[in-house]
Backbone as a chain_set.jsonl record, in Angstrom:
{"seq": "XXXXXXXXXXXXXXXXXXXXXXXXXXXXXXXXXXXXXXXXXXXXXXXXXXXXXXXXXXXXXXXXXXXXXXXXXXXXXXXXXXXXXXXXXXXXXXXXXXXXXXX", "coords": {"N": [[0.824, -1.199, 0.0], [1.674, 1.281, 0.647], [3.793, 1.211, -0.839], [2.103, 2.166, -3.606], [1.217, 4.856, -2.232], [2.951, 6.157, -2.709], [3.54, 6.324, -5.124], [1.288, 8.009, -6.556], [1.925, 9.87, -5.056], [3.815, 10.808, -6.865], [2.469, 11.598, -9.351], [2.101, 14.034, -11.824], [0.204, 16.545, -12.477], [-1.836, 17.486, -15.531], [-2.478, 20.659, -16.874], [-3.942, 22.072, -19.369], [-4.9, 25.017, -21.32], [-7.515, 25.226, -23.736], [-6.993, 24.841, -27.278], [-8.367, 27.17, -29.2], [-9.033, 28.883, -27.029], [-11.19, 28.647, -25.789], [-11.812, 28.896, -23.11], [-12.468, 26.978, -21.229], [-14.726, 25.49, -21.925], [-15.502, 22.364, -22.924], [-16.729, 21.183, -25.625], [-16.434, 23.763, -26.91], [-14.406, 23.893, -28.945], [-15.656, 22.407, -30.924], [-15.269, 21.252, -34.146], [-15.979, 24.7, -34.978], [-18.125, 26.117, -33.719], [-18.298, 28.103, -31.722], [-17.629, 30.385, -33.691], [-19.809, 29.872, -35.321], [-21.921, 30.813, -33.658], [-21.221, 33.493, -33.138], [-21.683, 34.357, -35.717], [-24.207, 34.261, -35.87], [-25.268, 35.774, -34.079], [-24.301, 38.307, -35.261], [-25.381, 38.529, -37.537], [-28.243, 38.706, -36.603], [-28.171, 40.775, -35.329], [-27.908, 42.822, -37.546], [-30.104, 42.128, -38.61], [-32.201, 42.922, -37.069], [-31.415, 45.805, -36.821], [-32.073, 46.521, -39.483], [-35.027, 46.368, -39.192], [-36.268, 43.685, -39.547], [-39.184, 41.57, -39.634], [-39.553, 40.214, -36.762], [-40.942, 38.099, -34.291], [-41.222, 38.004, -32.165], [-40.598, 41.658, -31.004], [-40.096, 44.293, -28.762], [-37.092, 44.735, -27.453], [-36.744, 43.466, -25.656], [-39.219, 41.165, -25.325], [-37.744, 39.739, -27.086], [-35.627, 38.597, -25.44], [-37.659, 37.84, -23.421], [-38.421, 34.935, -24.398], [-36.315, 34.31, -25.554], [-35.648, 32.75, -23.257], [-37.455, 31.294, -23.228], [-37.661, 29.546, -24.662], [-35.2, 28.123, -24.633], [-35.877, 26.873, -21.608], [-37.603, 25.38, -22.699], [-36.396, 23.741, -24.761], [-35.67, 21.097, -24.82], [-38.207, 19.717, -25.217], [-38.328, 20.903, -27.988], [-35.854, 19.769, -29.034], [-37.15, 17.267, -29.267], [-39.502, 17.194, -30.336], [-38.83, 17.684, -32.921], [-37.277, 15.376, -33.642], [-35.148, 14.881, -32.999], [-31.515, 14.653, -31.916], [-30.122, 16.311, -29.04], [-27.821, 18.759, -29.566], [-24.222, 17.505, -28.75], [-22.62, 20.014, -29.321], [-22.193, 22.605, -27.041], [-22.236, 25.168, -28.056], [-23.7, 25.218, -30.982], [-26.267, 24.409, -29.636], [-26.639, 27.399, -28.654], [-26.458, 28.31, -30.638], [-28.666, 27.99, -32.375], [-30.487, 28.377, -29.895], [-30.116, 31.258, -30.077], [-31.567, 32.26, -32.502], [-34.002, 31.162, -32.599], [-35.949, 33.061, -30.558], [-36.603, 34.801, -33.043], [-38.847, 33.334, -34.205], [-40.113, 31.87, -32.25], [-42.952, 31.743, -29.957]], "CA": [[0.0, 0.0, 0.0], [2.79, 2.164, 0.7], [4.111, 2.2, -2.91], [0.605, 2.753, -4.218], [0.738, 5.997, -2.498], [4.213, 6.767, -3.044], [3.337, 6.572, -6.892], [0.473, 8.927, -6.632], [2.455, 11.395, -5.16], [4.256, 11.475, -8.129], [1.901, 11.76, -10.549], [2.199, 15.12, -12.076], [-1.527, 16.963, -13.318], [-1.094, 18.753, -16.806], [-3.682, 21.427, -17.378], [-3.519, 22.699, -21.104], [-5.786, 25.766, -21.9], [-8.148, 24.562, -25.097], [-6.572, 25.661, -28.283], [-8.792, 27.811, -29.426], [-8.874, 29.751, -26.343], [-12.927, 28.335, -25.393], [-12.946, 29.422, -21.73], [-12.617, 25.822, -20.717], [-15.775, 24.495, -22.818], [-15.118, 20.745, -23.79], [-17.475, 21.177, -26.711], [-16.261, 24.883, -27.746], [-13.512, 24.058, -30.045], [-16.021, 21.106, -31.859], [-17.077, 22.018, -35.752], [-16.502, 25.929, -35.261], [-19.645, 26.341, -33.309], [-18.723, 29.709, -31.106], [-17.92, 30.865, -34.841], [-21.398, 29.973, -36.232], [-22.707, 31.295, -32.936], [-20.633, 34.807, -33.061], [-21.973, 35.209, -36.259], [-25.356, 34.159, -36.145], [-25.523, 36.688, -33.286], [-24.04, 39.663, -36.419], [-26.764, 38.237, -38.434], [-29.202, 38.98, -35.972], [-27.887, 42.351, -34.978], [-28.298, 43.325, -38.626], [-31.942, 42.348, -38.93], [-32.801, 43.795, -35.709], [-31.115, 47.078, -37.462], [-32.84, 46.859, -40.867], [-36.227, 46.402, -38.949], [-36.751, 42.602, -39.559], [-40.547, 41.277, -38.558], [-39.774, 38.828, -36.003], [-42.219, 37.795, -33.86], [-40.55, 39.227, -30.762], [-39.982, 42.494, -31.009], [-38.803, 44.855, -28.924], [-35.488, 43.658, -27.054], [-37.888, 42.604, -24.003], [-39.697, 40.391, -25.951], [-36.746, 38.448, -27.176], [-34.992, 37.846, -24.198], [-38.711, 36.748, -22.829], [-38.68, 34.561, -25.759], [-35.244, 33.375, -25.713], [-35.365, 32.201, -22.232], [-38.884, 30.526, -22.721], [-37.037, 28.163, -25.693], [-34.071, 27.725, -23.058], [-36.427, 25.962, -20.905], [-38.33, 24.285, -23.199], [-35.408, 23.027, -25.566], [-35.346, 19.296, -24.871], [-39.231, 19.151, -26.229], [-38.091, 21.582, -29.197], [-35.848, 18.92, -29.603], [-37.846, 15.743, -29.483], [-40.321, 17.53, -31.17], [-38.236, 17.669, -34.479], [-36.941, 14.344, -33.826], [-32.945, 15.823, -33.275], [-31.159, 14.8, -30.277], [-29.665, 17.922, -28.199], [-26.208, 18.535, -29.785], [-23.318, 17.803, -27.786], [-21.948, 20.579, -28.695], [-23.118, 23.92, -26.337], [-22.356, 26.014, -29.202], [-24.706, 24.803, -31.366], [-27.805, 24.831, -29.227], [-26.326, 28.767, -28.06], [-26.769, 28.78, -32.342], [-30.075, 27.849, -32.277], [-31.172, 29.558, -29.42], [-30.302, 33.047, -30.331], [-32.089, 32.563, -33.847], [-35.516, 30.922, -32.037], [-37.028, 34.044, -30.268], [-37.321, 35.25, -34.074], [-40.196, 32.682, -34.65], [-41.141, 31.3, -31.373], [-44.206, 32.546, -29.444]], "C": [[0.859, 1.25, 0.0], [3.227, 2.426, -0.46], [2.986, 2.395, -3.382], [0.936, 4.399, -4.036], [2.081, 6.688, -3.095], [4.026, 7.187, -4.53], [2.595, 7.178, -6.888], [0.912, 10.225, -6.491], [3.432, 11.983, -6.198], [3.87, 11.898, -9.715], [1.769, 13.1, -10.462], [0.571, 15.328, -12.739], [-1.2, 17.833, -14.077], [-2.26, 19.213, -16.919], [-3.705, 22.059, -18.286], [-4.703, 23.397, -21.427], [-5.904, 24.979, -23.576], [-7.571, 25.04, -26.201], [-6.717, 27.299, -29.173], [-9.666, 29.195, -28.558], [-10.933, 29.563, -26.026], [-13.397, 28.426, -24.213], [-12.547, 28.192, -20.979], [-13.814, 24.925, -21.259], [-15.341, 23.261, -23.412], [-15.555, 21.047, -25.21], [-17.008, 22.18, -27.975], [-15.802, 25.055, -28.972], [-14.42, 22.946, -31.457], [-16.495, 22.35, -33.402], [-16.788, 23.86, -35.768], [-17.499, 26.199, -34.863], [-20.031, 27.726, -32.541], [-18.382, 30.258, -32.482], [-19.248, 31.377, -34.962], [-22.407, 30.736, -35.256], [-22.391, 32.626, -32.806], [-21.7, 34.845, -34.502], [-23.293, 35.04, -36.907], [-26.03, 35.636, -35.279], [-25.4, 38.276, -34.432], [-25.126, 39.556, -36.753], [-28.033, 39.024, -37.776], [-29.704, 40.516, -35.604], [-28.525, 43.434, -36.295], [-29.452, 43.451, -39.124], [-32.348, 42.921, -37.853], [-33.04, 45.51, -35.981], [-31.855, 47.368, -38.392], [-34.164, 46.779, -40.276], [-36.591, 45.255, -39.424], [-38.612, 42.228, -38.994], [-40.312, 40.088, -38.031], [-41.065, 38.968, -35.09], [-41.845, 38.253, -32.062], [-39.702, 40.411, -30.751], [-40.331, 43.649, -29.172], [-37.402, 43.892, -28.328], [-35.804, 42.832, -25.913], [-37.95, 41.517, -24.219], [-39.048, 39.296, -26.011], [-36.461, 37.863, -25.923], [-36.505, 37.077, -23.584], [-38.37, 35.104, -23.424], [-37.819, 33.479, -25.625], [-35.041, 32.574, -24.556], [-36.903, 31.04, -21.824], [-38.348, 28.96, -23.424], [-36.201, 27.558, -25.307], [-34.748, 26.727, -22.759], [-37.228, 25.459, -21.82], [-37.393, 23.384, -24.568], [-35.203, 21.34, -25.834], [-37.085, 19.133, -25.792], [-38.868, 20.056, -28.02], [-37.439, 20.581, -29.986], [-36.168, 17.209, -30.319], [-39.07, 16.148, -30.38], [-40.054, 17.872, -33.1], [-37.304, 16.62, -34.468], [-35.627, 14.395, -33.881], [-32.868, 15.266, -31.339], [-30.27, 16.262, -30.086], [-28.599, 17.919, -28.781], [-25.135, 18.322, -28.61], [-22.908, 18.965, -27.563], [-22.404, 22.008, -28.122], [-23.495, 24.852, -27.849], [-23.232, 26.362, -30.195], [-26.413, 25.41, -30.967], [-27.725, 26.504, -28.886], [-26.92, 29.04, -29.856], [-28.161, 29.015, -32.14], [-31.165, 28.476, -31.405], [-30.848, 30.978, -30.142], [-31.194, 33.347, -31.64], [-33.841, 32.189, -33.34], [-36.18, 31.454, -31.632], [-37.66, 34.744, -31.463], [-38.604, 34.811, -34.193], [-40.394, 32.092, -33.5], [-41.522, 32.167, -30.071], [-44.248, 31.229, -27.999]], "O": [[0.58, 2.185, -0.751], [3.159, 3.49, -1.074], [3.138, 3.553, -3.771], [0.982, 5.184, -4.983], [2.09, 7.654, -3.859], [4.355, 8.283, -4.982], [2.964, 7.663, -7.958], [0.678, 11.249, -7.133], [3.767, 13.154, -6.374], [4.488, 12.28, -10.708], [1.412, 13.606, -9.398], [-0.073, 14.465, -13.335], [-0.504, 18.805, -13.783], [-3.197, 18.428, -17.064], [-3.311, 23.169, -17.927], [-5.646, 22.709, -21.816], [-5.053, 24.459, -24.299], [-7.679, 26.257, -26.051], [-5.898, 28.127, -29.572], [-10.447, 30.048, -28.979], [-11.712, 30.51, -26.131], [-14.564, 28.259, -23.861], [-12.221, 28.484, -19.829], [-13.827, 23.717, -21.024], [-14.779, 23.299, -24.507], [-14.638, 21.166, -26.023], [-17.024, 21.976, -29.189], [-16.218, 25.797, -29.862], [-13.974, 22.766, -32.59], [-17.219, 23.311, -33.662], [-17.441, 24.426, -36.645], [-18.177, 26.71, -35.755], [-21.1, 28.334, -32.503], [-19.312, 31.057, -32.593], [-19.749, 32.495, -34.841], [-23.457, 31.223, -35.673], [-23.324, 33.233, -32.28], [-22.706, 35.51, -34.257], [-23.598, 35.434, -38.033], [-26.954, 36.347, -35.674], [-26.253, 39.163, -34.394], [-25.984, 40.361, -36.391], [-28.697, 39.846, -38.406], [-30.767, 41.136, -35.568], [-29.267, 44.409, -36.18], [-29.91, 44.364, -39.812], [-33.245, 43.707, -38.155], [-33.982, 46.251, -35.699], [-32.421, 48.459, -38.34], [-34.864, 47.334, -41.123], [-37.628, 45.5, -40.04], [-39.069, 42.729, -37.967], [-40.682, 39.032, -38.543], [-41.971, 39.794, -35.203], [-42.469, 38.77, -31.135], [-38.485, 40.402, -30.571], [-41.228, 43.061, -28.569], [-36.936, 42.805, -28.67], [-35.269, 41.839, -25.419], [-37.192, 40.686, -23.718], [-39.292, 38.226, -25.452], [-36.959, 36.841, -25.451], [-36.491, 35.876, -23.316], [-38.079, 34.216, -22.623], [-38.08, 32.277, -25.575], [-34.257, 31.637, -24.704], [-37.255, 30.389, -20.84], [-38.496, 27.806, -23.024], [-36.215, 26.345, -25.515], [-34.545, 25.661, -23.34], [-37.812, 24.622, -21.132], [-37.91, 22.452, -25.185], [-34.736, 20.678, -26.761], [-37.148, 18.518, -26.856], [-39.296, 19.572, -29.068], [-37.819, 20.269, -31.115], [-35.753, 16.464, -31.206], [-39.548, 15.299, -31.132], [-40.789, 18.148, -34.049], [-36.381, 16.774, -35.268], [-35.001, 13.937, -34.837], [-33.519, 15.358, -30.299], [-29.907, 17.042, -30.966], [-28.066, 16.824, -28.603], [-25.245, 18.986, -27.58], [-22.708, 19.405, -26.431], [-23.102, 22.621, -28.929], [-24.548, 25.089, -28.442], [-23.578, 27.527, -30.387], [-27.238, 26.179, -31.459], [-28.844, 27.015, -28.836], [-27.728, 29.925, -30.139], [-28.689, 30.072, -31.795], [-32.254, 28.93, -31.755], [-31.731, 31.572, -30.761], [-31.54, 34.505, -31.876], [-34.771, 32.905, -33.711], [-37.331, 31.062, -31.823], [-38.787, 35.234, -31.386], [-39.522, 35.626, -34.286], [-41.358, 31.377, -33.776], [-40.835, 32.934, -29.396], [-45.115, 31.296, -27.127]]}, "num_chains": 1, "name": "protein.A"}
């Protein structure tokens, strides 16, 4: 038992920030997904600007909106037959574009 621990105490712990600098997100660096999610967010900004007709307007609205699809996300996704993505990024995609059309 004694060498057991003796060898533990020499195990060294390597902690290697993510490549792509993701915060610590496992998922972050998958696919480009804070990409698609940075610039779904432009996208958004831009129709917001040009006067888009979403279905939640003003900025209230959304955030109501976006935090109603939050919590209801797992039937959003069983309801289109999609499992949840692994990766965060992704569903962060998908949310920010869903207060457009959901009520």
């Amino acid at each position: 038992m004694a060498s057991s621990l003796a060898v533990l105490r020499n195990v060294a712990i390597v902690v290697r920030s993510p490549p792509d600098g993701a915060g610590g997100c496992p998922s972050g660096a998958l696919a480009g997904g804070r990409e698609r999610a940075a610039q779904t967010a432009r996208r958004l900004s831009e129709e917001a600007t040009s006067g888009a007709d979403w279905a939640n307007q003003p900025l209230g609205r959304y955030l109501q909106a976006l935090a109603a699809w939050l919590d209801d996300s797992d039937h959003y996704y069983a309801n289109h037959h999609r499992v949840r993505p692994s990766n965060a990024w992704e569903i962060i995609n998908e949310a920010l574009r869903a207060p457009t059309v959901y009520e």
